[in-house]
C-alpha positions in Angstrom: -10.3 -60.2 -62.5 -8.1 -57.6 -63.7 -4.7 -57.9 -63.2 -2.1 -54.3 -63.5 1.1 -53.6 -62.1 1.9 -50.0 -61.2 4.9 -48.4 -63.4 6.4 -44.2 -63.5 5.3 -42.1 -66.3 6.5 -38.8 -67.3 4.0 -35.9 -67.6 4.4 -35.1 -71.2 3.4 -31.4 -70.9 6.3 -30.9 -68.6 9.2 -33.5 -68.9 11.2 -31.8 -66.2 8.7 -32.5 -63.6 8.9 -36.1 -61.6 7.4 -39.4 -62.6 3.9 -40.4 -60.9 2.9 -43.9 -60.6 0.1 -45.2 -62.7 -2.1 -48.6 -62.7 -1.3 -50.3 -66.0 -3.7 -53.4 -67.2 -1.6 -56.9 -67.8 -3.5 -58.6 -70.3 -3.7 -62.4 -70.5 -4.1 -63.0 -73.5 -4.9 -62.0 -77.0 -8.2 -63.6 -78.3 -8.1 -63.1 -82.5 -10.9 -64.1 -84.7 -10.9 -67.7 -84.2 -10.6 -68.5 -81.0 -14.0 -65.6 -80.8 -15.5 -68.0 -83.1 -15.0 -71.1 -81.1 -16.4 -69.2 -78.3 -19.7 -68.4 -80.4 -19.9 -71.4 -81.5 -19.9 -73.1 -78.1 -23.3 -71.2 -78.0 -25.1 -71.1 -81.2 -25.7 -73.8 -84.2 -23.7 -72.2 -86.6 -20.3 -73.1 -87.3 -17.3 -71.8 -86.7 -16.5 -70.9 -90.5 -20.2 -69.8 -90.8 -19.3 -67.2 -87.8 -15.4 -66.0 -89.3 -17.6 -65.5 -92.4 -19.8 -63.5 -90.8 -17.3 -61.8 -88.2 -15.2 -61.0 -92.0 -18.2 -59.8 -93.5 -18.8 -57.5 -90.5 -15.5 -55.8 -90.6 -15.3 -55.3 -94.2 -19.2 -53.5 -94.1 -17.8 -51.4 -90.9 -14.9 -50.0 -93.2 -16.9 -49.5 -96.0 -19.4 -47.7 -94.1 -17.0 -45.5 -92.3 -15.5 -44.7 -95.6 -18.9 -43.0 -96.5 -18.6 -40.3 -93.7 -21.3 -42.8 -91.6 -21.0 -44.4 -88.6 -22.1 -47.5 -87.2 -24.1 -48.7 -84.0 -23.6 -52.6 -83.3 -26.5 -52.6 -81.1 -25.7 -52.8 -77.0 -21.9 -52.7 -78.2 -20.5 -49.8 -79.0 -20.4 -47.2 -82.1 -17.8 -46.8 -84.6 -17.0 -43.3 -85.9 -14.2 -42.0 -88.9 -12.5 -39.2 -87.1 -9.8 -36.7 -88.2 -7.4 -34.7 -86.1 -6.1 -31.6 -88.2 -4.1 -28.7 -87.2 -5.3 -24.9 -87.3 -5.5 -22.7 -89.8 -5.3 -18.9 -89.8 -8.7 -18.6 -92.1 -10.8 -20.9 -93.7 -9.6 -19.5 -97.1 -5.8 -20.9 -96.3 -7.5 -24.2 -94.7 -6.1 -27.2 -96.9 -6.7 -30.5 -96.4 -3.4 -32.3 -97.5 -1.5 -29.7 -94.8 -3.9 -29.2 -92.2 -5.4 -32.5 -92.0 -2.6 -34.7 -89.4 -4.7 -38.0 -88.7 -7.5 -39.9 -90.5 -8.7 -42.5 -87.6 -11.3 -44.7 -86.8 -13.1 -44.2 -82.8 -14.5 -46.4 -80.8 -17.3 -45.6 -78.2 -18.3 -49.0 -75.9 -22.2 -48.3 -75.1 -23.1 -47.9 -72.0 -24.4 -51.4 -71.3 -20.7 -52.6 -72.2 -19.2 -49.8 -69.9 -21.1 -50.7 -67.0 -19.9 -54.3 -67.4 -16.6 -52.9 -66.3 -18.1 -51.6 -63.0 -17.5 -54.2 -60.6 -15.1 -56.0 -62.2 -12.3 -57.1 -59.6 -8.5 -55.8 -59.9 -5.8 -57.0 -58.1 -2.4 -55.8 -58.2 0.7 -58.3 -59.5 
């Protein structure tokens, strides 16, 4: 179950206008690297070192990859894409990258199989 409480937000296109209420998630917990891989482990015959080896090894290929202009599917998971945000320029010829270019980032896109997860998931408000 999904727990959120509901808190005001401004709009920020227009500061003057009034708040609205939004839903906001309360997370539980955070669940780093190890605790994953005491998880996995409860289900596999590896170890847990053998699956933060793995889980390390994963991360690093992911950034390396990304680093190439590529992007990565991880199956039924999701996709990982580099991504810039830059601003406009008034022609291509005075484009340049170390101006124009704001954000080097990396997205995240769940697959659908992981989205639909999500679908009946139960919220309740705290």
């Amino acid at each position: 179950m999904l727990k959120y409480k509901v808190i005001p937000r401004k709009n920020p296109s227009d500061r003057i206008l009034a708040d609205k209420y939004y839903a906001s998630i309360i997370y539980n917990s955070k669940i780093d690297i190890d605790i994953l891989a005491d998880r996995i482990g409860r289900n596999t015959t590896l170890s847990k070192s053998d699956i933060i080896g793995v889980l390390v090894a994963l991360e690093e290929e992911i950034v390396d990859v990304l680093r190439t202009g590529s992007y990565v599917e991880l199956g039924e998971l999701c996709s990982f894409y580099p991504a810039i945000k830059s601003s406009g320029a008034v022609s291509a010829n005075d484009y340049n990258a170390a101006t124009n270019i704001t954000r080097k980032y990396i997205r995240v896109q769940a697959k659908k199989h992981m989205e639909d997860s999500m679908l009946n998931v139960a919220v309740q408000k705290v």
